[in-house]
N, CA, C and O atoms as a GROMACS GRO file, in nm:
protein
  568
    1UNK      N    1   0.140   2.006   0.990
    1UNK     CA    2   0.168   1.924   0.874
    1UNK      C    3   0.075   1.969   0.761
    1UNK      O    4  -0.038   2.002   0.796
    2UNK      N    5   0.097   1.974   0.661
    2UNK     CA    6   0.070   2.043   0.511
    2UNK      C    7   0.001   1.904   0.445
    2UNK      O    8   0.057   1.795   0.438
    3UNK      N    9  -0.089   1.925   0.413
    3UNK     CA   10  -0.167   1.806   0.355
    3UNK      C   11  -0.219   1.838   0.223
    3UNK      O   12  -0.306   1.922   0.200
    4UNK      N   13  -0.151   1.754   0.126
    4UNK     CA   14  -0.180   1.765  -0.038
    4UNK      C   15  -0.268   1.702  -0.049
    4UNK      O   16  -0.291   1.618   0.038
    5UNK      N   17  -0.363   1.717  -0.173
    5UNK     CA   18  -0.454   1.642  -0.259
    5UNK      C   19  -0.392   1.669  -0.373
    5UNK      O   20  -0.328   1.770  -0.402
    6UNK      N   21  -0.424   1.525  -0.467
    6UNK     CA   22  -0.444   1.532  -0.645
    6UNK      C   23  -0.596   1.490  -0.675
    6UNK      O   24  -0.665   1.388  -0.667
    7UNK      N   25  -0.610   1.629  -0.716
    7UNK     CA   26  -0.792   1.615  -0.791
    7UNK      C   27  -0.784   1.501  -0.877
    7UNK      O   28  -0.667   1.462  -0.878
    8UNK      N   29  -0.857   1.429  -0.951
    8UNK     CA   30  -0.896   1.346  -1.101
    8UNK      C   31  -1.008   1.378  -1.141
    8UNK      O   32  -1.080   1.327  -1.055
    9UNK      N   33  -1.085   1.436  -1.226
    9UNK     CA   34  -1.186   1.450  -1.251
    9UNK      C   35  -1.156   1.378  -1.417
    9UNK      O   36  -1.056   1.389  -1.487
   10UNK      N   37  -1.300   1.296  -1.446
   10UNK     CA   38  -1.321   1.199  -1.566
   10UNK      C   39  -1.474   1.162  -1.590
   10UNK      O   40  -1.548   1.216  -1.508
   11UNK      N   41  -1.531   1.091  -1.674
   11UNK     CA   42  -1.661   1.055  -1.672
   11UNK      C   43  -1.662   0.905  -1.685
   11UNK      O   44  -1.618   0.820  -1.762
   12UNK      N   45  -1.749   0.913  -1.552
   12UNK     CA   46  -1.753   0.773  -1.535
   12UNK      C   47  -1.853   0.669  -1.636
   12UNK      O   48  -1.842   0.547  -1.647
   13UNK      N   49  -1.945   0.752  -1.698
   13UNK     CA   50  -2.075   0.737  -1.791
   13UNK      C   51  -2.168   0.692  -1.676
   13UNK      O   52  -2.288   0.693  -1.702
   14UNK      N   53  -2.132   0.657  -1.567
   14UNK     CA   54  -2.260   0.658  -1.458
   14UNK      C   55  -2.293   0.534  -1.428
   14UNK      O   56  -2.411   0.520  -1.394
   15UNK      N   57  -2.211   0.419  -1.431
   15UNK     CA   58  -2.145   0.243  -1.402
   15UNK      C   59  -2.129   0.263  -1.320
   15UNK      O   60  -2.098   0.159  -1.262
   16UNK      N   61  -2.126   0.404  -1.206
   16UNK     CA   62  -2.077   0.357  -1.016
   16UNK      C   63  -2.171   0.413  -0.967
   16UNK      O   64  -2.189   0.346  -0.865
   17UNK      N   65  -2.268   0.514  -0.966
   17UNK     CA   66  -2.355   0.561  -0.917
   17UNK      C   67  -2.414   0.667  -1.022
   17UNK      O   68  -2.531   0.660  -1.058
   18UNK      N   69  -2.314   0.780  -1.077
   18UNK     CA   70  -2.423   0.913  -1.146
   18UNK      C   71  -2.282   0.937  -1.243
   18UNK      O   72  -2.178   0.884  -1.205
   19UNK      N   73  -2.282   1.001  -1.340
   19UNK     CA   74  -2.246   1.001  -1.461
   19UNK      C   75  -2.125   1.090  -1.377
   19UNK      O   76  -2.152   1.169  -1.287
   20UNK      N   77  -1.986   1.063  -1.425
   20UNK     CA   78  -1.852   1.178  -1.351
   20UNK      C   79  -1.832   1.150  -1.217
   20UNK      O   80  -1.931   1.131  -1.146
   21UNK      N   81  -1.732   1.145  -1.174
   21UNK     CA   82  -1.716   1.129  -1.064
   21UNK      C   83  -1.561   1.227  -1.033
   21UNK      O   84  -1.499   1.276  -1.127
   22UNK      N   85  -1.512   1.244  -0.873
   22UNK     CA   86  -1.407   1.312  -0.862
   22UNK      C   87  -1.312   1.213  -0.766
   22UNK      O   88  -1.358   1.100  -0.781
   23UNK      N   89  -1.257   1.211  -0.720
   23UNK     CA   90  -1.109   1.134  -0.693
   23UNK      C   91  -1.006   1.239  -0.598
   23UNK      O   92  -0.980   1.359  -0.607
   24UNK      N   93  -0.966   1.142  -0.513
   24UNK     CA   94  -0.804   1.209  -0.431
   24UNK      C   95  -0.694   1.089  -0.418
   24UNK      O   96  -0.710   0.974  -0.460
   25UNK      N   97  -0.608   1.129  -0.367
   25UNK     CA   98  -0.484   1.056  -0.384
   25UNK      C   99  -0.379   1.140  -0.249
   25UNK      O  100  -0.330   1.253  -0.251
   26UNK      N  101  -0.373   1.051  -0.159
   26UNK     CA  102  -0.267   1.088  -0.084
   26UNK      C  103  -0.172   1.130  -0.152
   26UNK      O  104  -0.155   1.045  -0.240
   27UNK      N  105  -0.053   1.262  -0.173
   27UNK     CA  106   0.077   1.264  -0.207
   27UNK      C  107   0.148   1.133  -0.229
   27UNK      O  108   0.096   1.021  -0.225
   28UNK      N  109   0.280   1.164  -0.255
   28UNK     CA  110   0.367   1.020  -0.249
   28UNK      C  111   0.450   1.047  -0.157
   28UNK      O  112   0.509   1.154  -0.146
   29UNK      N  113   0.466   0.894  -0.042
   29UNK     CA  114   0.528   0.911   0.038
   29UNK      C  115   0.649   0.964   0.062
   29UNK      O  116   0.704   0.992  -0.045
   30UNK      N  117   0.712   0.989   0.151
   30UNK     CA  118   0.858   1.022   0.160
   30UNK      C  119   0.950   0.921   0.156
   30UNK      O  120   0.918   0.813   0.205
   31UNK      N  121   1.077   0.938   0.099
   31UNK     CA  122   1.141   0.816   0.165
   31UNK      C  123   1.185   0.770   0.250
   31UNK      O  124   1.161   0.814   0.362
   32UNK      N  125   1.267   0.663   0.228
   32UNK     CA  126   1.257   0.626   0.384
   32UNK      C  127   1.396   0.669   0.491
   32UNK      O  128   1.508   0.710   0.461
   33UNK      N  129   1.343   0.645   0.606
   33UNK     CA  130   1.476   0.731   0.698
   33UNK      C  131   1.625   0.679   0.692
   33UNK      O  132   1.645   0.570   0.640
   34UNK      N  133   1.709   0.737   0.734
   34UNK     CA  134   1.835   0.629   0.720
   34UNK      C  135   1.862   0.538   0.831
   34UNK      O  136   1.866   0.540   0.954
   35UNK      N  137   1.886   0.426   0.698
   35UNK     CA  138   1.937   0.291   0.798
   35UNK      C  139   1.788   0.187   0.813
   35UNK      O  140   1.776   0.078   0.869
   36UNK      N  141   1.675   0.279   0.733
   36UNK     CA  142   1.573   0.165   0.684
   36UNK      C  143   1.533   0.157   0.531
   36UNK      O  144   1.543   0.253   0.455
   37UNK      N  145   1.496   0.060   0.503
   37UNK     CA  146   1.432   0.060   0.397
   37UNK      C  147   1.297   0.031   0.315
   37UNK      O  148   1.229  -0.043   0.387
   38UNK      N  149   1.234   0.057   0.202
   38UNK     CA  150   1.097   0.088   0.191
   38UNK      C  151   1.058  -0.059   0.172
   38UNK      O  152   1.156  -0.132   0.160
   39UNK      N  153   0.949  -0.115   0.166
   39UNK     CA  154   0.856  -0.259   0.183
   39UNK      C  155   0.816  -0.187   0.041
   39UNK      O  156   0.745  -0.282   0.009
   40UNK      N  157   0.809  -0.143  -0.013
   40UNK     CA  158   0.753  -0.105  -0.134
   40UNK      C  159   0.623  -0.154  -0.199
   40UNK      O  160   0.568  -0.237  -0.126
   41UNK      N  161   0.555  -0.131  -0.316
   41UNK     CA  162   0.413  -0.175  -0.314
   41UNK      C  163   0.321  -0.118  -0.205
   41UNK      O  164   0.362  -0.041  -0.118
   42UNK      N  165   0.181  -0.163  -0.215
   42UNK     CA  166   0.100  -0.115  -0.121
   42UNK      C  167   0.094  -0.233   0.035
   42UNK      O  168   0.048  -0.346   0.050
   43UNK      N  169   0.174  -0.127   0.138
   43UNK     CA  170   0.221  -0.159   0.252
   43UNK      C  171   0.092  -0.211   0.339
   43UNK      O  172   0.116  -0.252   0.452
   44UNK      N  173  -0.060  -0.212   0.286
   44UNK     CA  174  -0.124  -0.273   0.316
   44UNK      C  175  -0.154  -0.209   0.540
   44UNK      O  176  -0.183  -0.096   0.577
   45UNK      N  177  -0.135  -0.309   0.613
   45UNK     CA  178  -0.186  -0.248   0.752
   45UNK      C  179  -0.016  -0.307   0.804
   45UNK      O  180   0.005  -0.310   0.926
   46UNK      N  181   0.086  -0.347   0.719
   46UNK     CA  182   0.183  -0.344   0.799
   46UNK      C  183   0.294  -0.235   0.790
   46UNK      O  184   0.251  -0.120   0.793
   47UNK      N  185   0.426  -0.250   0.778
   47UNK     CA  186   0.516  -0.091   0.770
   47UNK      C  187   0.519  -0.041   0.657
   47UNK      O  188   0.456  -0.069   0.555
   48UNK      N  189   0.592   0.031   0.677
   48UNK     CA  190   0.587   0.097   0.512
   48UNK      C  191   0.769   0.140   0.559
   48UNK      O  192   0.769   0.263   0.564
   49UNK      N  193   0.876   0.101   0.585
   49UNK     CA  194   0.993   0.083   0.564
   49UNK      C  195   1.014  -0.036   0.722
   49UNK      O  196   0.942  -0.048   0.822
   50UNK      N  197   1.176  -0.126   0.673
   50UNK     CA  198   1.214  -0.211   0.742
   50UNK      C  199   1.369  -0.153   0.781
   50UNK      O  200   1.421  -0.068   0.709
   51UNK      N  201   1.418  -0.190   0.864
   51UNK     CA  202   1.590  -0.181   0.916
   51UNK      C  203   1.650  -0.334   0.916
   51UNK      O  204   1.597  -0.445   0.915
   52UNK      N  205   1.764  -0.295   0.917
   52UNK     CA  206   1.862  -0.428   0.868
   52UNK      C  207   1.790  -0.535   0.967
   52UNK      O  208   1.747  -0.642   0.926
   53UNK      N  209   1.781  -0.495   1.095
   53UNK     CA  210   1.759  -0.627   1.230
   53UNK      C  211   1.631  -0.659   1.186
   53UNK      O  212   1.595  -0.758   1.248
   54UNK      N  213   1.572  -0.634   1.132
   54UNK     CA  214   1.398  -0.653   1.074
   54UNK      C  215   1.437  -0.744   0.927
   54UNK      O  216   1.353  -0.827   0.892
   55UNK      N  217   1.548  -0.729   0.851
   55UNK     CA  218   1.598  -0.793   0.718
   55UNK      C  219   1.609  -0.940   0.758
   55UNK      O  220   1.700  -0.978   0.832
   56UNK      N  221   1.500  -1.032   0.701
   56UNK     CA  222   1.537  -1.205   0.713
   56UNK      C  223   1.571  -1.229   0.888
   56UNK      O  224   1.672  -1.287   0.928
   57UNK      N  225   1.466  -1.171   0.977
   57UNK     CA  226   1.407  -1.236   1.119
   57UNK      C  227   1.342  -1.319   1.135
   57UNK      O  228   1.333  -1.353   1.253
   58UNK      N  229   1.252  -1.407   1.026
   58UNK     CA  230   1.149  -1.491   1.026
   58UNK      C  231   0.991  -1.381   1.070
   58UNK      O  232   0.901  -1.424   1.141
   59UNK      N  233   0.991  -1.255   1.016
   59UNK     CA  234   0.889  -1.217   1.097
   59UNK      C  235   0.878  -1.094   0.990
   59UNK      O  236   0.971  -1.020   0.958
   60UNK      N  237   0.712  -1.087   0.932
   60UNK     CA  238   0.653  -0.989   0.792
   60UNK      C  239   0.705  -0.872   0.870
   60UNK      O  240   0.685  -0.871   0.992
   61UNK      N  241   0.758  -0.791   0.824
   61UNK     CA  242   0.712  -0.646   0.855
   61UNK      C  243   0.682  -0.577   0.796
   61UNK      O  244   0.656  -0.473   0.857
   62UNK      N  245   0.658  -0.569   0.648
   62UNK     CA  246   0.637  -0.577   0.519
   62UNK      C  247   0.492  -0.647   0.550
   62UNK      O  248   0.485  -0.745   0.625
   63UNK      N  249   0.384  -0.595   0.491
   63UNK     CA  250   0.199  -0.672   0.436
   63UNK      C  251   0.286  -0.762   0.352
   63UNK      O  252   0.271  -0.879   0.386
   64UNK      N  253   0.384  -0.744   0.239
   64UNK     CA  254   0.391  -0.743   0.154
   64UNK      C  255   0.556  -0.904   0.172
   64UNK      O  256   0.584  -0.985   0.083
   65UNK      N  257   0.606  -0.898   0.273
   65UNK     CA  258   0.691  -1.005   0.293
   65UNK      C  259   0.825  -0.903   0.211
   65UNK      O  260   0.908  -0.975   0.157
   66UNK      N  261   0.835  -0.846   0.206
   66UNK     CA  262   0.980  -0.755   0.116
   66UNK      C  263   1.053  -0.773   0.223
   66UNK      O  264   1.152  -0.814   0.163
   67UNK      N  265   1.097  -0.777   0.377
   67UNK     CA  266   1.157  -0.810   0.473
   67UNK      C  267   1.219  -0.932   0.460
   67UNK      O  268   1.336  -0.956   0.490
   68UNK      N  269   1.110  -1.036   0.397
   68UNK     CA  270   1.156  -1.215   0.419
   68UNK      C  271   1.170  -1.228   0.355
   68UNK      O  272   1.207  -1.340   0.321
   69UNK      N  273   1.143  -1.119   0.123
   69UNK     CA  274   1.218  -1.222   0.039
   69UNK      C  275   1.310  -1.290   0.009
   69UNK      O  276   1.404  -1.246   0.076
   70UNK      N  277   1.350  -1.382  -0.058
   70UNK     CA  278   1.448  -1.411  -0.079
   70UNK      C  279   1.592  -1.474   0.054
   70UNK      O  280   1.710  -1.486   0.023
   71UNK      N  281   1.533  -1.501   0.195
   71UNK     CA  282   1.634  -1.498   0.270
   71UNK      C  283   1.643  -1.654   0.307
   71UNK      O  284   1.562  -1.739   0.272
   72UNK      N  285   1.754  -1.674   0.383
   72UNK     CA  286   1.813  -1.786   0.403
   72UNK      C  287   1.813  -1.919   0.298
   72UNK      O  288   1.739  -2.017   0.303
   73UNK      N  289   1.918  -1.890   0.204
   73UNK     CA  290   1.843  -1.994   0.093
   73UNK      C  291   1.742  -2.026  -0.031
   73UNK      O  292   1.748  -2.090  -0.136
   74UNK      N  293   1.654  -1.951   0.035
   74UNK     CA  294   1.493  -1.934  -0.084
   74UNK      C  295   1.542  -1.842  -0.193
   74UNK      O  296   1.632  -1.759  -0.176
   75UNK      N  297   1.484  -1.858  -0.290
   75UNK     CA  298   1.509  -1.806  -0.462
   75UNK      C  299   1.420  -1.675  -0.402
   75UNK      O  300   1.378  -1.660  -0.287
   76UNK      N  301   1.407  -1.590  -0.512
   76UNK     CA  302   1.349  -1.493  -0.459
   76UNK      C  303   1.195  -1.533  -0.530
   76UNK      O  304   1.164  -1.616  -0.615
   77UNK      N  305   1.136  -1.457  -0.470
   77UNK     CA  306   0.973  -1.458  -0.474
   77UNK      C  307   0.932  -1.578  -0.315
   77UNK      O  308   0.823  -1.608  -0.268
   78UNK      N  309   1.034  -1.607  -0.284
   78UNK     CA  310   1.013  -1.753  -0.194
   78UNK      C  311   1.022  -1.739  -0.046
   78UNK      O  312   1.015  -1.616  -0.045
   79UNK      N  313   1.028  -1.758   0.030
   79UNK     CA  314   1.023  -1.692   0.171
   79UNK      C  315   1.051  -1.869   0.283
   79UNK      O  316   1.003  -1.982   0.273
   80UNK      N  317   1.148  -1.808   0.375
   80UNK     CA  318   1.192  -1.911   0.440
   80UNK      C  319   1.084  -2.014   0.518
   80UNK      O  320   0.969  -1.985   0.484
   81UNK      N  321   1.088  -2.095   0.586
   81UNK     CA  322   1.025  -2.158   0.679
   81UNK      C  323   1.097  -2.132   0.745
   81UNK      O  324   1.207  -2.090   0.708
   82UNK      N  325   1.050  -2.152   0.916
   82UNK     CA  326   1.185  -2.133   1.045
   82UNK      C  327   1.283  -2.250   1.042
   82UNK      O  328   1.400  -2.216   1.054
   83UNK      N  329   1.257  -2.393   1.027
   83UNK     CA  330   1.343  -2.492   1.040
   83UNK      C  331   1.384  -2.510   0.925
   83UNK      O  332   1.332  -2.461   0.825
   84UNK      N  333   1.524  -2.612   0.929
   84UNK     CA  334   1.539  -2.669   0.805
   84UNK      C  335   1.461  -2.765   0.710
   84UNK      O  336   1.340  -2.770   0.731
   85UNK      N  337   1.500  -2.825   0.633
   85UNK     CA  338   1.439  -2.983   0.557
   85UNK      C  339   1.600  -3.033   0.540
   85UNK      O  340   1.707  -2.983   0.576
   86UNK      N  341   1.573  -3.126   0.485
   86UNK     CA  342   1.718  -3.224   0.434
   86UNK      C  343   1.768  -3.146   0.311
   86UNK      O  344   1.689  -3.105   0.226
   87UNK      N  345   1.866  -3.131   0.305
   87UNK     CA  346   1.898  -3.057   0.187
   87UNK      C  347   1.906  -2.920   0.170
   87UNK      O  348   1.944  -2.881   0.060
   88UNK      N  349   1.870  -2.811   0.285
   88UNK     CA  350   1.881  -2.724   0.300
   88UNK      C  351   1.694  -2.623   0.343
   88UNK      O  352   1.592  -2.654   0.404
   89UNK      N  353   1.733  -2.522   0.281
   89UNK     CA  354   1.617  -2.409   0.351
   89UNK      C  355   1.459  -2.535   0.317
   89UNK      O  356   1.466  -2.632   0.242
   90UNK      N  357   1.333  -2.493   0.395
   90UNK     CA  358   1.206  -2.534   0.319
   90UNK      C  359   1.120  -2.370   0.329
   90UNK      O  360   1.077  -2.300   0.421
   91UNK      N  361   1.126  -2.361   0.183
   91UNK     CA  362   1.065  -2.278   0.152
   91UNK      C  363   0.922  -2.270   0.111
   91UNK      O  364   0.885  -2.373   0.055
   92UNK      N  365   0.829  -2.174   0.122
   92UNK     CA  366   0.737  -2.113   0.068
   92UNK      C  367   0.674  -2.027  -0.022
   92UNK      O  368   0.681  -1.914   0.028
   93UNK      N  369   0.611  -2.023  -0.141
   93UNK     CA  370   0.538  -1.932  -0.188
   93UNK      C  371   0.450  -1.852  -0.172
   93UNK      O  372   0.376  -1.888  -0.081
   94UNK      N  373   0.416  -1.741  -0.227
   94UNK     CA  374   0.291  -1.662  -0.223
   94UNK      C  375   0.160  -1.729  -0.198
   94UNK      O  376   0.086  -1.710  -0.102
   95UNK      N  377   0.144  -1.795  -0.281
   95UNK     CA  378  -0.005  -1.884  -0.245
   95UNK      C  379   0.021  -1.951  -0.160
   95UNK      O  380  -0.046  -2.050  -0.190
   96UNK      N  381   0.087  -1.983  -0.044
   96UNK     CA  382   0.112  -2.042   0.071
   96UNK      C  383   0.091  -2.009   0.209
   96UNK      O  384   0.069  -2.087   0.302
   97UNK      N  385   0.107  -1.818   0.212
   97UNK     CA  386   0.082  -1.736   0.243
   97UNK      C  387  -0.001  -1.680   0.293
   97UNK      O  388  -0.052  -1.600   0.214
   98UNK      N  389  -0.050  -1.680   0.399
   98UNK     CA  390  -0.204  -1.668   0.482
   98UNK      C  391  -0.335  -1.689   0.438
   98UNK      O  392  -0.422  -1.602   0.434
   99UNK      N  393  -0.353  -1.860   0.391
   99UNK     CA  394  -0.410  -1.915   0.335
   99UNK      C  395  -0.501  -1.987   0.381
   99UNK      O  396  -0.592  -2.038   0.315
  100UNK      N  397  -0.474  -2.001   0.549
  100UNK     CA  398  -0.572  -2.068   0.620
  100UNK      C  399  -0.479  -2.218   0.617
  100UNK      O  400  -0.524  -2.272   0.719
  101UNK      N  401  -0.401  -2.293   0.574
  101UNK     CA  402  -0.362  -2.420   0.593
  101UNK      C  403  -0.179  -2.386   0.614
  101UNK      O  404  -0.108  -2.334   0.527
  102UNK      N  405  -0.148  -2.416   0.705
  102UNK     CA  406  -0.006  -2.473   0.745
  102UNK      C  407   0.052  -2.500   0.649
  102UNK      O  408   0.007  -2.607   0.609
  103UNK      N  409   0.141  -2.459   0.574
  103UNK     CA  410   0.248  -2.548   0.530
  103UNK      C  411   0.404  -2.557   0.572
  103UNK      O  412   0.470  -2.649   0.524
  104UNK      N  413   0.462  -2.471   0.654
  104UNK     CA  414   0.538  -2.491   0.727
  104UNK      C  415   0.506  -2.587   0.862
  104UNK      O  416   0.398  -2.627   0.905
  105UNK      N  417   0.619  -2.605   0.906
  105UNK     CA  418   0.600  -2.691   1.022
  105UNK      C  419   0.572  -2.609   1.151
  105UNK      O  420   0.494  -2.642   1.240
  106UNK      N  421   0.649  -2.495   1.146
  106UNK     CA  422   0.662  -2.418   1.227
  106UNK      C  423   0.550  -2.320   1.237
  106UNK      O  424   0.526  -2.267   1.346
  107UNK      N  425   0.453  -2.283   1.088
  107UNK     CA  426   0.310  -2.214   1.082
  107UNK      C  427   0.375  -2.070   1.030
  107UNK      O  428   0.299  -1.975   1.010
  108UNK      N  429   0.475  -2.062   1.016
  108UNK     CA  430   0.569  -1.940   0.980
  108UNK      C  431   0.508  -1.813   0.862
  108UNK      O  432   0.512  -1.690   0.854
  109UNK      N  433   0.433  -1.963   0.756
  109UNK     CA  434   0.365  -1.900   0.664
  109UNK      C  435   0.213  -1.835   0.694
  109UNK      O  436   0.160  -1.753   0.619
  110UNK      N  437   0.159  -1.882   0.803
  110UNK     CA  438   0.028  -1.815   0.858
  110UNK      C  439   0.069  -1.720   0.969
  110UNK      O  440  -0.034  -1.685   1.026
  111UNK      N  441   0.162  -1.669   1.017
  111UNK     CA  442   0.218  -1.554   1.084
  111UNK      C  443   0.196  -1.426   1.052
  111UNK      O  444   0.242  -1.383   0.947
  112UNK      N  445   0.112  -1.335   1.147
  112UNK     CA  446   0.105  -1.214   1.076
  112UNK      C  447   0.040  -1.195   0.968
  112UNK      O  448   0.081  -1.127   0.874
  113UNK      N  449  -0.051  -1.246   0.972
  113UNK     CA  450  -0.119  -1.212   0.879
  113UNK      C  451  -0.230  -1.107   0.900
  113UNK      O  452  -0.290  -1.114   1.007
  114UNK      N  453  -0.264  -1.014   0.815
  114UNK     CA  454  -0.307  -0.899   0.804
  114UNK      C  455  -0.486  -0.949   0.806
  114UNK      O  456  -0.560  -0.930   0.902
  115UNK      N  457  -0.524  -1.010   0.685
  115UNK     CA  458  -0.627  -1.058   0.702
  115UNK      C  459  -0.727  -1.143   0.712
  115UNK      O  460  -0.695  -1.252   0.664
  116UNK      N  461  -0.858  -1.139   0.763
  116UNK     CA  462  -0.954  -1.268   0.756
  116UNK      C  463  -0.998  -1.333   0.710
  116UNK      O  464  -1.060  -1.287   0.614
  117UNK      N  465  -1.007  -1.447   0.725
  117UNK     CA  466  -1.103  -1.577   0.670
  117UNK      C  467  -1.164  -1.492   0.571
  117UNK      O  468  -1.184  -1.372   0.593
  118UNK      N  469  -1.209  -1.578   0.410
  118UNK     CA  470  -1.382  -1.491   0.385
  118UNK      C  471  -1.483  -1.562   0.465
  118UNK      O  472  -1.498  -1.677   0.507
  119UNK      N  473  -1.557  -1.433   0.469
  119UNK     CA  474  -1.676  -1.438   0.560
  119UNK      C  475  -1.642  -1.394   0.721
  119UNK      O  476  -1.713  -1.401   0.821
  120UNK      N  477  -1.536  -1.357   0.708
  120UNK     CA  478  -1.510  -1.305   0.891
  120UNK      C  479  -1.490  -1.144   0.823
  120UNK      O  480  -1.469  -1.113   0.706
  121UNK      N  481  -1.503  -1.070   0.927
  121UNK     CA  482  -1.461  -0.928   0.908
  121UNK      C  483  -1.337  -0.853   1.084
  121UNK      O  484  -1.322  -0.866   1.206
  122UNK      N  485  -1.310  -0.811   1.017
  122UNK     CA  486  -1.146  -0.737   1.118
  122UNK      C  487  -1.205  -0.674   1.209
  122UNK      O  488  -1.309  -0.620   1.171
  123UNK      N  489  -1.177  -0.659   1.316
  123UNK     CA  490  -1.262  -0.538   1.417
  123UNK      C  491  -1.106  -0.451   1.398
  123UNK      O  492  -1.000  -0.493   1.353
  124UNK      N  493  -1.133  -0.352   1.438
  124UNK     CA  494  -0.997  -0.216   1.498
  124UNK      C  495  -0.877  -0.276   1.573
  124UNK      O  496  -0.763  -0.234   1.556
  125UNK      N  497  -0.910  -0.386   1.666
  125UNK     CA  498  -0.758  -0.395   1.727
  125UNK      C  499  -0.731  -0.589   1.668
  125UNK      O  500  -0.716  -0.697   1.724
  126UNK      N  501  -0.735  -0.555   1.573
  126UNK     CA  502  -0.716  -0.742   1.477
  126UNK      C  503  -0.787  -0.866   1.481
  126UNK      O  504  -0.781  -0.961   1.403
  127UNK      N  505  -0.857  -0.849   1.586
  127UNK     CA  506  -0.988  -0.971   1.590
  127UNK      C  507  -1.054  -0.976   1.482
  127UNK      O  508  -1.096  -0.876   1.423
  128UNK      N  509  -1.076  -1.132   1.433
  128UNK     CA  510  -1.183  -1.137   1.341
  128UNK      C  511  -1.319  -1.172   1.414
  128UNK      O  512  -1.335  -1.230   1.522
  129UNK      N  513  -1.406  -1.126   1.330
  129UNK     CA  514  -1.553  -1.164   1.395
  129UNK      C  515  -1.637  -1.236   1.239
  129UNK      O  516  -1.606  -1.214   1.122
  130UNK      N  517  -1.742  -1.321   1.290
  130UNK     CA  518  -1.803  -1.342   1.184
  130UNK      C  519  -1.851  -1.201   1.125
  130UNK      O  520  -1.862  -1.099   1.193
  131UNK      N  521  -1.881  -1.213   0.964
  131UNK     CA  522  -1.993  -1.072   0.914
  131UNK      C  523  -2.106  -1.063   0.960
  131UNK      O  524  -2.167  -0.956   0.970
  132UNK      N  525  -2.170  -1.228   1.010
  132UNK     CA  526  -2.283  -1.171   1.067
  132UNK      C  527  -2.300  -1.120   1.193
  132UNK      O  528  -2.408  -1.086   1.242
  133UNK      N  529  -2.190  -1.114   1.246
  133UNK     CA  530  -2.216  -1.027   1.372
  133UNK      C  531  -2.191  -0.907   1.435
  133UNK      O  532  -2.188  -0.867   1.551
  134UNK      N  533  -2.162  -0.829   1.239
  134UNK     CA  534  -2.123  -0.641   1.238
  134UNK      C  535  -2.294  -0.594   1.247
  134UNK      O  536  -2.403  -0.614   1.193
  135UNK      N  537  -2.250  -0.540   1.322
  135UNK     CA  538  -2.434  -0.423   1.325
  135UNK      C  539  -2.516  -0.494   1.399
  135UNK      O  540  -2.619  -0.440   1.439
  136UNK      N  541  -2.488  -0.612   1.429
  136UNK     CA  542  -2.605  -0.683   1.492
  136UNK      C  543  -2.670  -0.652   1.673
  136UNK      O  544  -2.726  -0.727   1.754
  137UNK      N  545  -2.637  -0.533   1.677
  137UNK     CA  546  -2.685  -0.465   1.818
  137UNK      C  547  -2.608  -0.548   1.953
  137UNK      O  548  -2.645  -0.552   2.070
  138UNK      N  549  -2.495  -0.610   1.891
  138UNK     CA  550  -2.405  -0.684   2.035
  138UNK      C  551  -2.247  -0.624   1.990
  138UNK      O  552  -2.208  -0.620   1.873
  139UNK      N  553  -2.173  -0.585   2.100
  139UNK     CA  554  -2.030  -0.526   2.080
  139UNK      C  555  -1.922  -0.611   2.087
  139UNK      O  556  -1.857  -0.631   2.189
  140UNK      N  557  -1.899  -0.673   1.957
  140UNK     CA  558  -1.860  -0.791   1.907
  140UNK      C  559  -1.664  -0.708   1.938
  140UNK      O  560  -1.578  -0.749   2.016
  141UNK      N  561  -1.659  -0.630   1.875
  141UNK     CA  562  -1.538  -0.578   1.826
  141UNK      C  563  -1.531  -0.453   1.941
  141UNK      O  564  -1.632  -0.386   1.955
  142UNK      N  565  -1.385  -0.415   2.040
  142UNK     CA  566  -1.366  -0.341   2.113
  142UNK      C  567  -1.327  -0.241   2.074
  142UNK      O  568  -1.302  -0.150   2.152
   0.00000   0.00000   0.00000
């Protein structure tokens, strides 16, 4: 596999460490295969394309929720709950969204979520650990 860089070279006036700095940039991805489609935006630690059976499952595959916008009912920007309400879909917003508090019934909106509490930090296989217990000479994270 053939691996690109894009140089940037600019002056930083020396606000990040020393005056200039240099820069890379992964290529731009490919698109996506047939019969899926891209989550678009920065895909964050989840896919970076979805397929139809992945389209409105109740389940991110998308960091980004592009899988769940807009489905069963919800306006777009809005994302389903699993059950109904009276009157049709109960939907959710962005700020609703792995927020640490329930607002579905079902918890639908704290599902999958990518990341931690503040003040916890991620180990490698998705555990959060407190921060104070990175470096601290005990093997918190596997």
């Amino acid at each position: 596999e053939r691996k690109a860089r894009l140089s940037l070279r600019g002056v930083s006036g020396g606000l990040f460490s020393r005056p200039g700095w240099l820069g890379w940039m992964p290529p731009p991805l490919p698109p996506s295969p047939p019969g899926r489609f891209p989550c678009g935006g920065d895909s964050g630690e989840g896919a970076m394309c979805y397929s139809t059976a992945e389209r409105c499952d109740g389940n991110w595959d998308c960091a980004n929720g592009a899988d769940e916008d807009g489905c069963r009912g919800c306006p777009p920007g809005q994302y389903p709950c699993g059950g109904r309400g009276i009157g049709g879909a109960v939907c959710y917003g962005p700020a609703d969204r792995c927020n640490y508090q329930t607002f579905c019934a079902d918890a639908a909106d704290e599902r999958r979520c990518f990341a931690c509490q503040p003040g916890n930090f991620r180990c490698r296989d998705g555990r959060c650990i407190y921060e104070s217990w990175v470096c601290d000479g005990q093997a918190d994270c596997v």
